[in-house]
KOLGU-4560 file (N, C-alpha, C; in nm, 3 decimals, padded with zeros to 5 digits):
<recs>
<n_xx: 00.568 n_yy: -00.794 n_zz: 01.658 ca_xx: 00.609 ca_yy: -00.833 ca_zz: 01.525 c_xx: 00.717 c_yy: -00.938 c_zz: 01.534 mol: A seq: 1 type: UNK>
<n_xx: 00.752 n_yy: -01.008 n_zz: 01.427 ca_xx: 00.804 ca_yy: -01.160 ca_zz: 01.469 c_xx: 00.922 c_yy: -01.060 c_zz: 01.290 mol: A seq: 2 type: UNK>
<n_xx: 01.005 n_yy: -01.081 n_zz: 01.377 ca_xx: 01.139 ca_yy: -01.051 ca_zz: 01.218 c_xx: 01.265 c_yy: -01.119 c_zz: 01.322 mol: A seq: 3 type: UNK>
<n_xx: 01.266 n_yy: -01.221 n_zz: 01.344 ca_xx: 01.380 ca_yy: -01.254 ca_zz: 01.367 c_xx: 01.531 c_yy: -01.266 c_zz: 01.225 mol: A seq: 4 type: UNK>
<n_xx: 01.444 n_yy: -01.333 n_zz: 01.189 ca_xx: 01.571 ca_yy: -01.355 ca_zz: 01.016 c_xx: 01.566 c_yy: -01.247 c_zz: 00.916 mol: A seq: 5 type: UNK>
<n_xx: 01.536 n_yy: -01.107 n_zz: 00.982 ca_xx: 01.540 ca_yy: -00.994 ca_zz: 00.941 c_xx: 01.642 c_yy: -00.958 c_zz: 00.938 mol: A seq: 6 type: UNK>
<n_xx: 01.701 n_yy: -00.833 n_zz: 00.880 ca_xx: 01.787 ca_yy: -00.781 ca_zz: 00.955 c_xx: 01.754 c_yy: -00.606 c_zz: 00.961 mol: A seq: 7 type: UNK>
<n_xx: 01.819 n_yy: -00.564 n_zz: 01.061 ca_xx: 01.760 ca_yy: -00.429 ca_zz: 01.110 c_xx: 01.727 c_yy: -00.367 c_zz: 01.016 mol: A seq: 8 type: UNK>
<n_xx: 01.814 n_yy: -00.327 n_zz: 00.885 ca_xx: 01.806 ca_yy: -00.253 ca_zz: 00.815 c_xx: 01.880 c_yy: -00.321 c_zz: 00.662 mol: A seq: 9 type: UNK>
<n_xx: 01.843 n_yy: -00.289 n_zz: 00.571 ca_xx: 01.948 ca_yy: -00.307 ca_zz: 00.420 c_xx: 01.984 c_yy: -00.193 c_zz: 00.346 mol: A seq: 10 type: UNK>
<n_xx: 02.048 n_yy: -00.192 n_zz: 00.260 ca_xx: 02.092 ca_yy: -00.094 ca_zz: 00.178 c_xx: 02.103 c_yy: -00.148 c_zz: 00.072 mol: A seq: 11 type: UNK>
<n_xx: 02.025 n_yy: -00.280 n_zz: 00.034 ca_xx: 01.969 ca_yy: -00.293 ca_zz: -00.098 c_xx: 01.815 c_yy: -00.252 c_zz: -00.146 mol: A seq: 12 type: UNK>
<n_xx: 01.784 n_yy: -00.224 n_zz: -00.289 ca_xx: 01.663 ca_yy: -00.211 ca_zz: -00.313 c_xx: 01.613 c_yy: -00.255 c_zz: -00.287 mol: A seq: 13 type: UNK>
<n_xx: 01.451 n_yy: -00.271 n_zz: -00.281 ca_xx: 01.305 ca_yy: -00.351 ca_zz: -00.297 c_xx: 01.366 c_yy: -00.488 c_zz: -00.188 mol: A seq: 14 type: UNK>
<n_xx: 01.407 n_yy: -00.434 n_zz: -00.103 ca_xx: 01.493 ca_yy: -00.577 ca_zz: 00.015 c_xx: 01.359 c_yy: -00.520 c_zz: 00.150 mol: A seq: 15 type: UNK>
<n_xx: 01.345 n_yy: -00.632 n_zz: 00.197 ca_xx: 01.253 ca_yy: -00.667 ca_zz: 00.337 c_xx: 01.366 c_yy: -00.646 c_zz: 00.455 mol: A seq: 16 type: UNK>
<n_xx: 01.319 n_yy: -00.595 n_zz: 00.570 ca_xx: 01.436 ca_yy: -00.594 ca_zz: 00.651 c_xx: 01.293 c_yy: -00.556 c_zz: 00.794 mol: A seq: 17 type: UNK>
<n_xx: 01.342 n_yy: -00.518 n_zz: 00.896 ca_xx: 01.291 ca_yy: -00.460 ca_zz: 01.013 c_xx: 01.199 c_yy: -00.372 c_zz: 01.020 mol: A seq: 18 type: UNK>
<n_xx: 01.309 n_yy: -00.279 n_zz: 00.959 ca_xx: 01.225 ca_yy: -00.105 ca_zz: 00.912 c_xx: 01.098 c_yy: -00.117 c_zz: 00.822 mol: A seq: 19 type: UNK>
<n_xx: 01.110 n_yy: -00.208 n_zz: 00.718 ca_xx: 01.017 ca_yy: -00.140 ca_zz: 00.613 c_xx: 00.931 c_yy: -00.258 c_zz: 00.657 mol: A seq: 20 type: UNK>
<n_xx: 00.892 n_yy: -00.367 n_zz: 00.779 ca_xx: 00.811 ca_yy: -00.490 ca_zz: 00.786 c_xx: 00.720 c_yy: -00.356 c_zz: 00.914 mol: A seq: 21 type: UNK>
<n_xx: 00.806 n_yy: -00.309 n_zz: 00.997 ca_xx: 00.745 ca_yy: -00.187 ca_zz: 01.058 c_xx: 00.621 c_yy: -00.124 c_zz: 01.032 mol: A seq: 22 type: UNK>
<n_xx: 00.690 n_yy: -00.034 n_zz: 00.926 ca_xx: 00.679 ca_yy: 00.050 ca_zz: 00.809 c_xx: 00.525 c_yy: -00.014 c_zz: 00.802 mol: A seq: 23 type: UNK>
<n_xx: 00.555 n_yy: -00.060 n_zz: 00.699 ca_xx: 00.413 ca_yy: -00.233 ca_zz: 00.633 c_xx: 00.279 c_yy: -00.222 c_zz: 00.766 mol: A seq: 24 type: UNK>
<n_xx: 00.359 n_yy: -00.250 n_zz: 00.878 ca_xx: 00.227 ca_yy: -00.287 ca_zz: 00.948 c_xx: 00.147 c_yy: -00.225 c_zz: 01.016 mol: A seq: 25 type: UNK>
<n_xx: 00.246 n_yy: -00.078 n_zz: 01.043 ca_xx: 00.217 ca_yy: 00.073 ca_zz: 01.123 c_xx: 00.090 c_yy: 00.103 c_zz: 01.008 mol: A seq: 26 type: UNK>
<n_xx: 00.122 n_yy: 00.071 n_zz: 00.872 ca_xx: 00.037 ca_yy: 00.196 ca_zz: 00.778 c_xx: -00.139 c_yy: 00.072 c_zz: 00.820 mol: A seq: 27 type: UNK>
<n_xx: -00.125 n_yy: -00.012 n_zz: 00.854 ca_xx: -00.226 ca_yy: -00.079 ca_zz: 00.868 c_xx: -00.338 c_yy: -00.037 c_zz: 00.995 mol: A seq: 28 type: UNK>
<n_xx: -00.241 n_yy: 00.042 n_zz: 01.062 ca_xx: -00.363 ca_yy: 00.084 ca_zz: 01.164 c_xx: -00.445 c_yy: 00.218 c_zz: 01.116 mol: A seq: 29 type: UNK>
<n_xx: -00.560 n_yy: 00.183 n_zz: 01.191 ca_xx: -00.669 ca_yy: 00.300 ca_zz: 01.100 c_xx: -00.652 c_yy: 00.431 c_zz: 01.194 mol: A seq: 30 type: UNK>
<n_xx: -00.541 n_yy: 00.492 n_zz: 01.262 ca_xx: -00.518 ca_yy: 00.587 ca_zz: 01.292 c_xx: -00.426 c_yy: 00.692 c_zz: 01.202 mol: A seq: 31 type: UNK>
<n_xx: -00.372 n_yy: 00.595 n_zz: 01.108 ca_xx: -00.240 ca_yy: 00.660 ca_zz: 01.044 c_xx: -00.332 c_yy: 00.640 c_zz: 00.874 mol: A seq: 32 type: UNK>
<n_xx: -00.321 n_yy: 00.546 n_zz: 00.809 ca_xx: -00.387 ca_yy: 00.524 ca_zz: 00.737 c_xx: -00.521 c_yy: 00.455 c_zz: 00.659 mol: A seq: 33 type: UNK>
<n_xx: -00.509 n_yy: 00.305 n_zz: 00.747 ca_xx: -00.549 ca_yy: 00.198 ca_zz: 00.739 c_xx: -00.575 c_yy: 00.110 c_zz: 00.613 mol: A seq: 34 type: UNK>
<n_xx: -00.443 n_yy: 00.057 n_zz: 00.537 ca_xx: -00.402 ca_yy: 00.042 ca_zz: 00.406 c_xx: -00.444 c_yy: -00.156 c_zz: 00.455 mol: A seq: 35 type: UNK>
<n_xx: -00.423 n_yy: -00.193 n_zz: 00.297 ca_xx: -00.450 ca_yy: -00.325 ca_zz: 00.282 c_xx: -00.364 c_yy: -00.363 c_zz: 00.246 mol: A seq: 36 type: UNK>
<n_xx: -00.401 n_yy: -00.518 n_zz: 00.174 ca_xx: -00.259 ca_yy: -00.590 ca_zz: 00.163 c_xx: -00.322 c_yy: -00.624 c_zz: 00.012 mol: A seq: 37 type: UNK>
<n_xx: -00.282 n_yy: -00.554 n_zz: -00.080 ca_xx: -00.357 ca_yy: -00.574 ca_zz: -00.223 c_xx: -00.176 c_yy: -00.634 c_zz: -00.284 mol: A seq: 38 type: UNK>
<n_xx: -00.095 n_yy: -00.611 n_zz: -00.188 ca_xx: 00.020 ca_yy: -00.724 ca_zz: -00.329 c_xx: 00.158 c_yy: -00.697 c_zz: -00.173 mol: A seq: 39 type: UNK>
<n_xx: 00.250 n_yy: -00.785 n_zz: -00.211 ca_xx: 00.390 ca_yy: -00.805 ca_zz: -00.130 c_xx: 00.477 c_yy: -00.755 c_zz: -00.225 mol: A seq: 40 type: UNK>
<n_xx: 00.566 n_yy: -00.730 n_zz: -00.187 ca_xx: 00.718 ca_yy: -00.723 ca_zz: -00.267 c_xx: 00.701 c_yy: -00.655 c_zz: -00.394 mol: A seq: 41 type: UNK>
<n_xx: 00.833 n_yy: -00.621 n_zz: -00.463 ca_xx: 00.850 ca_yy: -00.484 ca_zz: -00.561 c_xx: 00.749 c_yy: -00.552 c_zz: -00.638 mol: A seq: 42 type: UNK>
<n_xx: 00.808 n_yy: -00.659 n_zz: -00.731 ca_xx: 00.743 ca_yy: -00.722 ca_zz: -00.829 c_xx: 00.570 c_yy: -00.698 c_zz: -00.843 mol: A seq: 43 type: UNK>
<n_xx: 00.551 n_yy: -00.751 n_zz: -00.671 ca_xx: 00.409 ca_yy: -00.784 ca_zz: -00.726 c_xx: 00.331 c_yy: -00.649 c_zz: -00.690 mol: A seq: 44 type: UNK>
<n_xx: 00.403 n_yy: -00.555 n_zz: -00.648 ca_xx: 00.326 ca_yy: -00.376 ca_zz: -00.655 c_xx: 00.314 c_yy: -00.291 c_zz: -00.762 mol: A seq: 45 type: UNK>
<n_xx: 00.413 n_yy: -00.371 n_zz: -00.856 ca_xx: 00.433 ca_yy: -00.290 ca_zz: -00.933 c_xx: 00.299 c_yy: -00.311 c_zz: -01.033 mol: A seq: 46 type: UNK>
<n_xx: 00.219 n_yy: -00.437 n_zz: -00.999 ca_xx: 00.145 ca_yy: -00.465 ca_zz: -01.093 c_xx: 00.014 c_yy: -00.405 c_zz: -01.065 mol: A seq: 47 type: UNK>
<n_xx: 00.030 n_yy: -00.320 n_zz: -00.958 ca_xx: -00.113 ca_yy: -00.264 ca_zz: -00.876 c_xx: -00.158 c_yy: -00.160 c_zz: -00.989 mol: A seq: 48 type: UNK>
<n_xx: -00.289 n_yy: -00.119 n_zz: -00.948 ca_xx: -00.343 ca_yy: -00.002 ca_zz: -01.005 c_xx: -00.292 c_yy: 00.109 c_zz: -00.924 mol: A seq: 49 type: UNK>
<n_xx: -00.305 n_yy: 00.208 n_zz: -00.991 ca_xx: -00.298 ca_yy: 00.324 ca_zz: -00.894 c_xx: -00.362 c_yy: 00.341 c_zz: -00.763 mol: A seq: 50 type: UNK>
<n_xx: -00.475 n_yy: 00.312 n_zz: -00.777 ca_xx: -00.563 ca_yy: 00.297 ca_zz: -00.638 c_xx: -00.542 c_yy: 00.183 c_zz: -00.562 mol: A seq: 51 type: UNK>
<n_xx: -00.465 n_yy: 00.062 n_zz: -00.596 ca_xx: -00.467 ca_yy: -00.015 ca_zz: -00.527 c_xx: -00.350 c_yy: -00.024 c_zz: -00.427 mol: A seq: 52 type: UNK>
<n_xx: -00.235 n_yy: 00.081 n_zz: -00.552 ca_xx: -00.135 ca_yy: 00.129 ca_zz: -00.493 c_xx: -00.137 c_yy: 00.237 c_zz: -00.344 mol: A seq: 53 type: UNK>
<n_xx: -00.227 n_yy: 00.298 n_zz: -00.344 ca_xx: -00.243 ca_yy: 00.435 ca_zz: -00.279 c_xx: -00.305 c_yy: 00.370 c_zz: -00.116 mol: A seq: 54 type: UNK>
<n_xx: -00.377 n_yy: 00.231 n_zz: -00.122 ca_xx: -00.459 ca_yy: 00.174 ca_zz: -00.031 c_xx: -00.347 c_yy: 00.022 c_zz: 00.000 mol: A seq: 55 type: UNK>
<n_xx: -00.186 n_yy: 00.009 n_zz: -00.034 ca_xx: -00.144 ca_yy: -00.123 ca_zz: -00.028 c_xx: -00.046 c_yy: -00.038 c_zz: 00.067 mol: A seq: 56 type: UNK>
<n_xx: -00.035 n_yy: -00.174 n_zz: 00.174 ca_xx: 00.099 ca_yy: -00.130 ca_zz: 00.279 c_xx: 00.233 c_yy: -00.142 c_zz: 00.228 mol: A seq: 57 type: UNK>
<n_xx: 00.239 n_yy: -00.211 n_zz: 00.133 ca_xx: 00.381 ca_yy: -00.232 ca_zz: 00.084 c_xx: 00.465 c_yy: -00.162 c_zz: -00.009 mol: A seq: 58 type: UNK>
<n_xx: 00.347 n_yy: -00.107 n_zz: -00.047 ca_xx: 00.412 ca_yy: 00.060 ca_zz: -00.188 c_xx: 00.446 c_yy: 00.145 c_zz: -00.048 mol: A seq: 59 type: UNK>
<n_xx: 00.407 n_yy: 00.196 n_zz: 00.037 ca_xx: 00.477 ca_yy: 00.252 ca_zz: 00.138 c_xx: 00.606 c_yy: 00.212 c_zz: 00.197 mol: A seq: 60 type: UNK>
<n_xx: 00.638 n_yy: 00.060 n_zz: 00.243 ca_xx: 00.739 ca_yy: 00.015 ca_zz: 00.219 c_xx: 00.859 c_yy: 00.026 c_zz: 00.158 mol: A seq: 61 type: UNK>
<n_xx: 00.804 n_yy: 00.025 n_zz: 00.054 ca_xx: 00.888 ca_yy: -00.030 ca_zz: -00.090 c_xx: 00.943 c_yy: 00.121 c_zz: -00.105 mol: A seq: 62 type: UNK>
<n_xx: 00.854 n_yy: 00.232 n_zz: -00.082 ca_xx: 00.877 ca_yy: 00.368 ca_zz: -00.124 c_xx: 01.002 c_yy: 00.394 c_zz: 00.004 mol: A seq: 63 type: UNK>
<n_xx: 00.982 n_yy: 00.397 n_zz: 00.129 ca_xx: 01.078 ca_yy: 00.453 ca_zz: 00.206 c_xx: 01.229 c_yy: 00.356 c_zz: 00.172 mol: A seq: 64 type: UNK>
<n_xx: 01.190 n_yy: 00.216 n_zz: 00.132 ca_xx: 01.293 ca_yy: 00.130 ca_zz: 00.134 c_xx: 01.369 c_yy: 00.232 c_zz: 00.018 mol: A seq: 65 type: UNK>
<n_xx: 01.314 n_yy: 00.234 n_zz: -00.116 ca_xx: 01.415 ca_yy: 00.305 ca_zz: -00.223 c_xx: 01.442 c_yy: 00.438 c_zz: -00.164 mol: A seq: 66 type: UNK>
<n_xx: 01.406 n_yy: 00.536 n_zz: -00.114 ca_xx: 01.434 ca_yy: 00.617 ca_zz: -00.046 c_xx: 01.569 c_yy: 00.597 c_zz: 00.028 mol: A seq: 67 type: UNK>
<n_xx: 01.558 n_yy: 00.555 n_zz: 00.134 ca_xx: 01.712 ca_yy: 00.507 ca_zz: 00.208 c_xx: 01.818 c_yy: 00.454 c_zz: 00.079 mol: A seq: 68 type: UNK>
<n_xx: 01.809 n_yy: 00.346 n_zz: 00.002 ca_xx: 01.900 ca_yy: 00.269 ca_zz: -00.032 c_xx: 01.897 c_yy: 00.345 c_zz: -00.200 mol: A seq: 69 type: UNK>
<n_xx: 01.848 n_yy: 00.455 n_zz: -00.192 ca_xx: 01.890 ca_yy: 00.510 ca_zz: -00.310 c_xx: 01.841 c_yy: 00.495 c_zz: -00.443 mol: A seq: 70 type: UNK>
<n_xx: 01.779 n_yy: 00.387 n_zz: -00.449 ca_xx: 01.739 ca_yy: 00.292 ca_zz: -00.618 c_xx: 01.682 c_yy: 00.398 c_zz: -00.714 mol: A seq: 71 type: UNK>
</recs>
């Protein structure tokens, strides 16, 4: 994985960092889940369907990210 201008971790909301680009690309293997890329970032997940939500790597993301940082 390439995150150089990452940074390890944030403790802001709906923020990209190390962990949750991880996070993102782990759920992509078809051992764990094997999710798609139906939207990026808070904004554009929020506009998912439910199902598109349930099958997108980044609502997983987005979910552990508010998790840690509280939102």
């Amino acid at each position: 994985l390439y995150w150089d201008d990452l940074p390890g971790l944030t403790g802001g909301c709906h923020r990209q960092d190390q962990a949750t680009t991880t996070l993102h690309e782990m759920t992509h293997l078809s051992e764990v889940a094997g999710t798609r890329d139906n939207g990026y970032g808070y904004d554009n997940i929020r506009k998912l369907s439910t199902q598109q939500s349930l099958t997108n790597a980044d609502s997983y993301a987005m979910f552990a990210n508010a998790i840690y940082a509280r939102c």
